[in-house]
PASEBA-1860 file (N, C-alpha, C; in nm, 3 decimals):
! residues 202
1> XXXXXXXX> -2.755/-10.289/7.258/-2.789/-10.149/7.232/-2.822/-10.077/7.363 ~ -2.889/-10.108/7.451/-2.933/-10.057/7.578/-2.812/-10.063/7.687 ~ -2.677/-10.145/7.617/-2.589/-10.147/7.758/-2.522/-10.053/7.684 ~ -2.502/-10.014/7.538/-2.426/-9.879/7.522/-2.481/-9.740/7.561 ~ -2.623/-9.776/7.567/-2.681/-9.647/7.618/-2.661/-9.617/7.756 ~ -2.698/-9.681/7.846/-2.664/-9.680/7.975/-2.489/-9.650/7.996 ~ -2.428/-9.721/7.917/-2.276/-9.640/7.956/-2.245/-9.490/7.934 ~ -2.304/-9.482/7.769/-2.302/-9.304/7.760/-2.347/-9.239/7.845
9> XXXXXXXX> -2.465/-9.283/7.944/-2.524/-9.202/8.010/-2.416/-9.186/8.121 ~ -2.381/-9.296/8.202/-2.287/-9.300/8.280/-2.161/-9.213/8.310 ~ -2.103/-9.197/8.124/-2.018/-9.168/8.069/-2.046/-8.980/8.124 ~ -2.134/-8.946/8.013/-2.241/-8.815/8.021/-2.220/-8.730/8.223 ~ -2.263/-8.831/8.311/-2.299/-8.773/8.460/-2.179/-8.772/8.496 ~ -2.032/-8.854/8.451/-1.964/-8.813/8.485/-1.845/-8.709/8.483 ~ -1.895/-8.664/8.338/-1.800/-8.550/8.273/-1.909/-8.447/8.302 ~ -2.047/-8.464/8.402/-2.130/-8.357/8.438/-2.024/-8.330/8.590
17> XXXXXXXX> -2.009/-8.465/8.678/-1.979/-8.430/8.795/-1.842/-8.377/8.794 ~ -1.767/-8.382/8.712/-1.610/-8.332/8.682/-1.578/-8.202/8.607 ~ -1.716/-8.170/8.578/-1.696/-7.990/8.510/-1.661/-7.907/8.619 ~ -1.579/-7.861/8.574/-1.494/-7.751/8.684/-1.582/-7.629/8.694 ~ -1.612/-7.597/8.860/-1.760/-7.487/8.899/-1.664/-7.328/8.840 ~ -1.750/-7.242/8.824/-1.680/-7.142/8.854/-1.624/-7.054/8.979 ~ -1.462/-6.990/9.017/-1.436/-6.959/9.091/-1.441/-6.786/9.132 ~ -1.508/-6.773/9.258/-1.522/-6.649/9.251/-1.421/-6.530/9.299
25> XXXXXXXX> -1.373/-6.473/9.278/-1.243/-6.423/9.222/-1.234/-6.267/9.243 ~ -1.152/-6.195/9.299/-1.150/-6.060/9.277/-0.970/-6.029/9.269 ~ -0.968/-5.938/9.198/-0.814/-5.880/9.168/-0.741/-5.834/9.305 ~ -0.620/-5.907/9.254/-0.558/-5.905/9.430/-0.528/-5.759/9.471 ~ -0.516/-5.633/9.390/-0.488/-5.507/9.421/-0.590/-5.466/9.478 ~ -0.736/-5.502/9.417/-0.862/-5.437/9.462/-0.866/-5.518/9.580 ~ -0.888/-5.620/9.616/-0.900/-5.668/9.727/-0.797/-5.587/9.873 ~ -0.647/-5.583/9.845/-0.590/-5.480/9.905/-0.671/-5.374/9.892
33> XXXXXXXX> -0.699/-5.326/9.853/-0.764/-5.125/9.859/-0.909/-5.145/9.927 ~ -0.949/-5.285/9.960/-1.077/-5.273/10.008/-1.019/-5.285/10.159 ~ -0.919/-5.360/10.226/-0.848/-5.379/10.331/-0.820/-5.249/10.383 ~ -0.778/-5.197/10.315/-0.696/-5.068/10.304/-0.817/-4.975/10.371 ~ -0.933/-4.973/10.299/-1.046/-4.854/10.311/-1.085/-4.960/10.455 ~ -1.135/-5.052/10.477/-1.175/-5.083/10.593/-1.093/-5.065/10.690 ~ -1.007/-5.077/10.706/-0.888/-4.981/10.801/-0.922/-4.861/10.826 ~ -0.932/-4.783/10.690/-0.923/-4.666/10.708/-1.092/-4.562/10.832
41> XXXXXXXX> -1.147/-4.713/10.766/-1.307/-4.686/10.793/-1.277/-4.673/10.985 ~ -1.208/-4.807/11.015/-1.204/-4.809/11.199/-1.123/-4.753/11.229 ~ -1.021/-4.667/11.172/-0.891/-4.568/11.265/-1.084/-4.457/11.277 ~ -1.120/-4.413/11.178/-1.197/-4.270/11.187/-1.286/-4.292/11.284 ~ -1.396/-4.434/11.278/-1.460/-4.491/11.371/-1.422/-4.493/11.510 ~ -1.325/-4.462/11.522/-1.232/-4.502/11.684/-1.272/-4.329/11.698 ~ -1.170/-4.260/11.605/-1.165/-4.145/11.650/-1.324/-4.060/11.682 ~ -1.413/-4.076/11.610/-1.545/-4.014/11.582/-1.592/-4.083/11.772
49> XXXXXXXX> -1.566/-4.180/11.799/-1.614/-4.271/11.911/-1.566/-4.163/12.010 ~ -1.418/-4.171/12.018/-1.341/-4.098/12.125/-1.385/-3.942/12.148 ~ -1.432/-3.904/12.011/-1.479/-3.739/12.040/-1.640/-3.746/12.133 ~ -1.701/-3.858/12.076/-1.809/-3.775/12.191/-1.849/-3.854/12.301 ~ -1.745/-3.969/12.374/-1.709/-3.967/12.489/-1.635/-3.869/12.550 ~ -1.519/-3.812/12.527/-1.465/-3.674/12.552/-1.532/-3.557/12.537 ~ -1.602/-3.547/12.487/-1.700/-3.411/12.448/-1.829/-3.491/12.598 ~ -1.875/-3.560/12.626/-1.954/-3.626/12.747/-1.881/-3.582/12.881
57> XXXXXXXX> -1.787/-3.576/12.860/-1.695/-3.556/12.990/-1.689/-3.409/13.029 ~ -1.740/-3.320/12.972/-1.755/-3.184/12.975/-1.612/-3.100/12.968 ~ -1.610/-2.963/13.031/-1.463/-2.895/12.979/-1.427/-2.901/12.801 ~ -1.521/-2.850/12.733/-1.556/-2.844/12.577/-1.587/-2.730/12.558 ~ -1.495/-2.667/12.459/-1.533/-2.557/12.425/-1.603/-2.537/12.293 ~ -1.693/-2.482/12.292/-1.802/-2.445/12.178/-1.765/-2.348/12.053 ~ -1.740/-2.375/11.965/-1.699/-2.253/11.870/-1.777/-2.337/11.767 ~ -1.800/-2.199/11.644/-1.864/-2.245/11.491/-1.717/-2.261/11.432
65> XXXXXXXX> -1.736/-2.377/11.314/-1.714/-2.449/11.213/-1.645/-2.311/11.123 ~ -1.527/-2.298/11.053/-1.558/-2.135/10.964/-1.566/-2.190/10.842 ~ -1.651/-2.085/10.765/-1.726/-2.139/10.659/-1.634/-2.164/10.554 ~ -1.529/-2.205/10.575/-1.399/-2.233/10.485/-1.414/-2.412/10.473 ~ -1.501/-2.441/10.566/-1.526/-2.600/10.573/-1.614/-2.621/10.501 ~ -1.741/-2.528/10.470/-1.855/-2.532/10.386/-1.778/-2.537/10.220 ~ -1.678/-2.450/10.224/-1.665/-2.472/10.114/-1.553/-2.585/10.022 ~ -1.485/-2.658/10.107/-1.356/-2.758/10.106/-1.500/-2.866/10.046
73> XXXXXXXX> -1.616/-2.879/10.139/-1.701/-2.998/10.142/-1.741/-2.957/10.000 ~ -1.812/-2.899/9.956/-1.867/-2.839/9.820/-1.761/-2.876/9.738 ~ -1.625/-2.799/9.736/-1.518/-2.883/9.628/-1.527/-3.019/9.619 ~ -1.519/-3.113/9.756/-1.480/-3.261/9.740/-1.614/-3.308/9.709 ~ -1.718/-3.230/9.718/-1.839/-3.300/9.641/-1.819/-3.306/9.467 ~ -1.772/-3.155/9.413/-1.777/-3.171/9.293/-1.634/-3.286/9.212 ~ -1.548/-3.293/9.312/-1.458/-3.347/9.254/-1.505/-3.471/9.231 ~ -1.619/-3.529/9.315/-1.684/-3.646/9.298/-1.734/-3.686/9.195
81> XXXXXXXX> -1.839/-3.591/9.152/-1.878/-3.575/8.981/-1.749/-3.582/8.884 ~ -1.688/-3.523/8.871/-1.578/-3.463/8.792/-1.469/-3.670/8.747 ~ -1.467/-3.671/8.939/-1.425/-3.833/8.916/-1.455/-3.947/8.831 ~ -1.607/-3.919/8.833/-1.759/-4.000/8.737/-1.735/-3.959/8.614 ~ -1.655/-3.853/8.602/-1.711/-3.803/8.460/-1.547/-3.900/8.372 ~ -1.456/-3.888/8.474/-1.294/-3.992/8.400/-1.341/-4.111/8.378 ~ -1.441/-4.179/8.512/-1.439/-4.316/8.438/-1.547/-4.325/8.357 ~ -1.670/-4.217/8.344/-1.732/-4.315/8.224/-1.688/-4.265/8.087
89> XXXXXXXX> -1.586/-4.137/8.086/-1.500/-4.137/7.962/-1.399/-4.236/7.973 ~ -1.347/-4.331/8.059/-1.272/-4.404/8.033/-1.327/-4.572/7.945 ~ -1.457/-4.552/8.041/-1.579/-4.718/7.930/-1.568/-4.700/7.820 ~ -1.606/-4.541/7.805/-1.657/-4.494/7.666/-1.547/-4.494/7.578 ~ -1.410/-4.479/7.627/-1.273/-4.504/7.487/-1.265/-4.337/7.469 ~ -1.332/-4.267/7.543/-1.310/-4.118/7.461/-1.199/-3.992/7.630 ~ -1.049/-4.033/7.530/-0.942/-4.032/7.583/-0.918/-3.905/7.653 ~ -1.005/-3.774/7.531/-0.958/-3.695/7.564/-1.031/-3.622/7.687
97> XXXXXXXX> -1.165/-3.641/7.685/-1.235/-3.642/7.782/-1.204/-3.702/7.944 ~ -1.130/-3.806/7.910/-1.105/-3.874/8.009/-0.969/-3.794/8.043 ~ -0.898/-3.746/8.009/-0.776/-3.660/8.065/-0.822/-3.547/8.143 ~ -0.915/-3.465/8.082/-0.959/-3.352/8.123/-1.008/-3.323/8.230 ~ -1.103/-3.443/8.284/-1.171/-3.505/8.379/-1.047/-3.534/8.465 ~ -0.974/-3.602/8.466/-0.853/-3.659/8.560/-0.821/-3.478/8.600 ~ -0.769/-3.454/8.476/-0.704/-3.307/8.538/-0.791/-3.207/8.646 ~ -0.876/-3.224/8.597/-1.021/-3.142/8.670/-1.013/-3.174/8.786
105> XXXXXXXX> -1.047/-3.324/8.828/-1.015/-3.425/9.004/-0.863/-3.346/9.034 ~ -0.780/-3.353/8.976/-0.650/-3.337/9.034/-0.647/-3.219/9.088 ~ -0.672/-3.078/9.018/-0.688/-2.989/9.051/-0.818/-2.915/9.154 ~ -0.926/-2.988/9.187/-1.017/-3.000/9.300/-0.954/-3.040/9.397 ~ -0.866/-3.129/9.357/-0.804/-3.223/9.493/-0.709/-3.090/9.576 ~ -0.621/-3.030/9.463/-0.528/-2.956/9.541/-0.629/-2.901/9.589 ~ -0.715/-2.787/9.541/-0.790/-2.686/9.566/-0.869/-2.755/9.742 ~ -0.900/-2.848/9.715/-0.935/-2.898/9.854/-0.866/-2.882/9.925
113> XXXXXXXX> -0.727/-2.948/9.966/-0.633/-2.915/10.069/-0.598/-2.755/10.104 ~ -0.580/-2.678/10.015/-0.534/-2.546/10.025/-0.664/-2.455/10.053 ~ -0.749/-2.504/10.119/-0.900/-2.452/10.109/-0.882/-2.522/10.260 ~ -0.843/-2.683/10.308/-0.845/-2.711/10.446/-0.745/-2.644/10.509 ~ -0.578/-2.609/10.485/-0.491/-2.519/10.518/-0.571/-2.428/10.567 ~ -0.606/-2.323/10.450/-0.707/-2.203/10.528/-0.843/-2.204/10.610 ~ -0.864/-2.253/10.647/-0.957/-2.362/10.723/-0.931/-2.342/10.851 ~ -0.795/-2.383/10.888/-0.709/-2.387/10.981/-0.649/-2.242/11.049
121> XXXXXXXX> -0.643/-2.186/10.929/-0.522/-2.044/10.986/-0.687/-2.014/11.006 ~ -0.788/-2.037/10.994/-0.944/-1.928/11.055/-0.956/-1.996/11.179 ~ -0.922/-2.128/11.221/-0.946/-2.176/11.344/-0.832/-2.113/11.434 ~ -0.773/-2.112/11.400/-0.653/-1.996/11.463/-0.696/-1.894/11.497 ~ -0.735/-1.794/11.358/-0.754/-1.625/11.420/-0.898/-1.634/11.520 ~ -0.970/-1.735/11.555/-1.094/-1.731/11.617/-1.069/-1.803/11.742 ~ -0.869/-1.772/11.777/-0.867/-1.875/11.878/-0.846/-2.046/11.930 ~ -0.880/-2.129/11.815/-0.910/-2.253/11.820/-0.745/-2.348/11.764
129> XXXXXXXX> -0.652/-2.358/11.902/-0.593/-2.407/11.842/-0.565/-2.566/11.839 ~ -0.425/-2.633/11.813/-0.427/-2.728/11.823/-0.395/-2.817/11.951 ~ -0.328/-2.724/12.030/-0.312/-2.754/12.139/-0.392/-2.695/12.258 ~ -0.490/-2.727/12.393/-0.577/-2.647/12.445/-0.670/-2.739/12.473 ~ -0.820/-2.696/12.424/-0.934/-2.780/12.430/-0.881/-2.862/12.328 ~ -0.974/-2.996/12.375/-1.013/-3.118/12.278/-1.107/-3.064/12.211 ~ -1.160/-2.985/12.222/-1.267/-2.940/12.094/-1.197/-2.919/11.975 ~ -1.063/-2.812/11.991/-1.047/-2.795/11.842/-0.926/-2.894/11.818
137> XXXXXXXX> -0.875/-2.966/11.917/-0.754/-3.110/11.900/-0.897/-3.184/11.797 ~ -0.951/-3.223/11.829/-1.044/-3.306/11.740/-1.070/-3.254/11.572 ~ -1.058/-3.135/11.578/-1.097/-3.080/11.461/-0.982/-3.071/11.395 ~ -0.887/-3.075/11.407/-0.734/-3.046/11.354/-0.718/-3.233/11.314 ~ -0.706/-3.323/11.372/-0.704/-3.417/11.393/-0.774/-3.506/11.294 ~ -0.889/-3.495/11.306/-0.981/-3.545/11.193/-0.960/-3.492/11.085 ~ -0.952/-3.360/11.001/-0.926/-3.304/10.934/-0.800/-3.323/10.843 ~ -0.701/-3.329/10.959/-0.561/-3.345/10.911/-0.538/-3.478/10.866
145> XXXXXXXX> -0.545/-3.583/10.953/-0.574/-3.708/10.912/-0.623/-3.746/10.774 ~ -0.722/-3.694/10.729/-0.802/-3.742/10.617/-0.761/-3.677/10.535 ~ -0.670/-3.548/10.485/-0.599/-3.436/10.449/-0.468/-3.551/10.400 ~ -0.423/-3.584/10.489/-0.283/-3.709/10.453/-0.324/-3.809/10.328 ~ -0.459/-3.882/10.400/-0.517/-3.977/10.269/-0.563/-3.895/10.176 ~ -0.569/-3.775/10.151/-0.585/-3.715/10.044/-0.515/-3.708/9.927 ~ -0.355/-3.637/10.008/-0.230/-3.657/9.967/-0.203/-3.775/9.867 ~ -0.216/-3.920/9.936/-0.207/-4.015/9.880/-0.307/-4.023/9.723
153> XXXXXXXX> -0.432/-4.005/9.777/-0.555/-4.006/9.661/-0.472/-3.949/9.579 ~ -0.412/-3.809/9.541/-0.427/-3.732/9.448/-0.228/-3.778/9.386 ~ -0.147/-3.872/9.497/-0.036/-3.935/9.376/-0.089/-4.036/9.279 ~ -0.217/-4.134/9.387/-0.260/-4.169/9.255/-0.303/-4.143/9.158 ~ -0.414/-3.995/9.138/-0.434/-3.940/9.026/-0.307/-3.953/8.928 ~ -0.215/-3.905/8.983/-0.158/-3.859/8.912/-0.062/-3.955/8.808 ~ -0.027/-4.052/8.890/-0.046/-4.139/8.831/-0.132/-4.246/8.694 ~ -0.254/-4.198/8.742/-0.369/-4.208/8.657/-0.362/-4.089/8.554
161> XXXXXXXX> -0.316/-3.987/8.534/-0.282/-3.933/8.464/-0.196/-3.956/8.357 ~ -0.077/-3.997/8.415/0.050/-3.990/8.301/-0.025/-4.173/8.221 ~ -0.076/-4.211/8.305/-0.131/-4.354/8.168/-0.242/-4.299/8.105 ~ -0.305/-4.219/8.133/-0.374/-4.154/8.014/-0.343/-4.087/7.912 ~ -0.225/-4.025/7.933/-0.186/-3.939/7.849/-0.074/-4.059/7.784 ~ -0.019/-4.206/7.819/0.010/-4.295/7.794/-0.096/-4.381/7.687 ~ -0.194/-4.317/7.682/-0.294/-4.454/7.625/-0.291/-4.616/7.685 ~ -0.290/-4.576/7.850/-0.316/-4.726/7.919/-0.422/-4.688/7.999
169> XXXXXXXX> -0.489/-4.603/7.957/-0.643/-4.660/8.050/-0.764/-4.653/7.985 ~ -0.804/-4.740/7.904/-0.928/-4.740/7.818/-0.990/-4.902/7.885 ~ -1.106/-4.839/7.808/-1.256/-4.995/7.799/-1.169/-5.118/7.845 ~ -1.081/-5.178/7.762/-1.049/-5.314/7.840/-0.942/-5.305/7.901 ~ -0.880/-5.173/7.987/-0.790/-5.199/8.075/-0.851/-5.095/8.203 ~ -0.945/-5.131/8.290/-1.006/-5.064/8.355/-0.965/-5.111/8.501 ~ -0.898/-5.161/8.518/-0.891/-5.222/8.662/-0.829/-5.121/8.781 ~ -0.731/-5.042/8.711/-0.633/-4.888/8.824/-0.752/-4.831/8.823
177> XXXXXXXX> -0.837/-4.801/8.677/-0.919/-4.659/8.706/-0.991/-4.667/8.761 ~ -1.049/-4.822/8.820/-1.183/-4.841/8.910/-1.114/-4.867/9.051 ~ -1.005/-4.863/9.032/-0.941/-4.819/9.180/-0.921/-4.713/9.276 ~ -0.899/-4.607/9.120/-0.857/-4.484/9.163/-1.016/-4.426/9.180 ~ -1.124/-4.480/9.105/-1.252/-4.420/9.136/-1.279/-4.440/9.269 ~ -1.282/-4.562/9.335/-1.344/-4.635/9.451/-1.287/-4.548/9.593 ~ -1.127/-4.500/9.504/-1.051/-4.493/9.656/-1.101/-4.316/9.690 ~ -1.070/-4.268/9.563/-1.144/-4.127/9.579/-1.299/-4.093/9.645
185> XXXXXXXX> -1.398/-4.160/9.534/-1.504/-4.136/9.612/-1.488/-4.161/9.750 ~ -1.458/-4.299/9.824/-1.453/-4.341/9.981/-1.417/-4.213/10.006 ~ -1.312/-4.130/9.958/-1.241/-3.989/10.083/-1.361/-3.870/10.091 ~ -1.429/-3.895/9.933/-1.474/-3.743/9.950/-1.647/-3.785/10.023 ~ -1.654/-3.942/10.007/-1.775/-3.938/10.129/-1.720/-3.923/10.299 ~ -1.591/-4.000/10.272/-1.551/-3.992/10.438/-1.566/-3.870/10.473 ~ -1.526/-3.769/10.390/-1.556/-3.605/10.413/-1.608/-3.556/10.449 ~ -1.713/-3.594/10.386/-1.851/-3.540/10.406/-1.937/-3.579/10.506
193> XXXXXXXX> -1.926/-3.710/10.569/-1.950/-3.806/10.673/-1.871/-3.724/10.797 ~ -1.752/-3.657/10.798/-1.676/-3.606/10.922/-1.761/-3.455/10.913 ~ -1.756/-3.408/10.837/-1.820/-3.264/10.843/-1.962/-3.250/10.905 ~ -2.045/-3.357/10.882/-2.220/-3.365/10.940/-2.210/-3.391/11.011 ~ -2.075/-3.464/11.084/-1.992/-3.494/11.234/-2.021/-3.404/11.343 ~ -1.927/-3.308/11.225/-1.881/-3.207/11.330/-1.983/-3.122/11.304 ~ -2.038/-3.120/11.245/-2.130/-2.998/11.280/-2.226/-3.045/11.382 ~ -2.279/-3.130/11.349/-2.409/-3.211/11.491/-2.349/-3.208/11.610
201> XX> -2.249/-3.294/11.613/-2.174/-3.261/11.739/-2.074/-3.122/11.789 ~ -2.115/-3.039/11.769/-2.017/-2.905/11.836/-2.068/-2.895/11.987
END
């Protein structure tokens, strides 16, 4: 009796030491888009670096910001909310909400760019162009740059759109929309992160 016990036990530690651990795991797309944003993080890092070693070097010309930037930042803030508001109608299963919301981001998004365009034609009439000082090369530059990944952000909306209006993005198929959340917010903080930039540093 005691040598069958001792075997079960035996038996027991070894189907303990052979349980398979759990593996920790992330979706190979998200893992790309985190690559992707850390990239994106050291091209800006380089550039933010290079402006105020060059701005140290003197021959910088001083001009204000036109308040066309105050208000691009204010859009990509609300589009932020607006973003929050697709995916937690997307947890929640409530579809139609969650379209409306997409449409809302999409249309902030344009409204952003065509708000940085004019942005631009004011750095113009005040003088500031793209070629000249590095003061306003920097501002065109940064701007424009992050203006491109915008571009991109808002095919994915759109994208994210037509599967909504598809019925492929609800509660248990969440994996694009927490993509398309992650990649958006990153732009409209990078945004906002270049703008407190540039304003501290003029």
């Amino acid at each position: 009796m005691e040598k069958s016990l001792n075997i079960e036990k035996e038996v027991d530690q070894i189907s303990l030491r052979e349980e398979p651990q759990p593996i920790l795991s992330m979706h190979p797309q998200k893992f790309a888009l985190w690559l992707f944003i850390v990239t994106v993080v050291m091209i800006f890092a380089a550039f933010t670096s290079a402006y105020i070693v060059r701005r140290s070097e003197g021959n910088w010309l001083d001009f204000e910001l036109p308040p066309l930037f105050w208000t691009t930042a204010g859009i990509i803030l609300v589009s932020s909310i607006s973003m929050h508001w697709a995916y937690i109608s997307a947890k929640r299963d409530q579809i139609i909400q969650l379209r409306v919301a997409l449409l809302v981001t999409l249309g902030l998004g344009v409204a952003f760019l065509v708000g940085q365009f004019m942005a631009w034609g004011a750095l113009v009439d005040i003088e500031v162009f793209f070629v000249g000082n590095p003061a306003g090369s920097f501002v065109y530059v940064l701007s424009g740059v992050h203006g491109v990944h915008i571009v991109s952000a808002l095919v994915f909306l759109i994208v994210m759109v037509v599967r909504a209006f598809r019925y492929k993005v609800h509660s248990k198929q969440m994996d694009t929309m927490e993509m398309c959340v992650t990649y958006w917010h990153f732009l409209d903080g990078l945004w906002l992160y270049l703008f407190l930039f540039l304003l501290l540093n003029r």
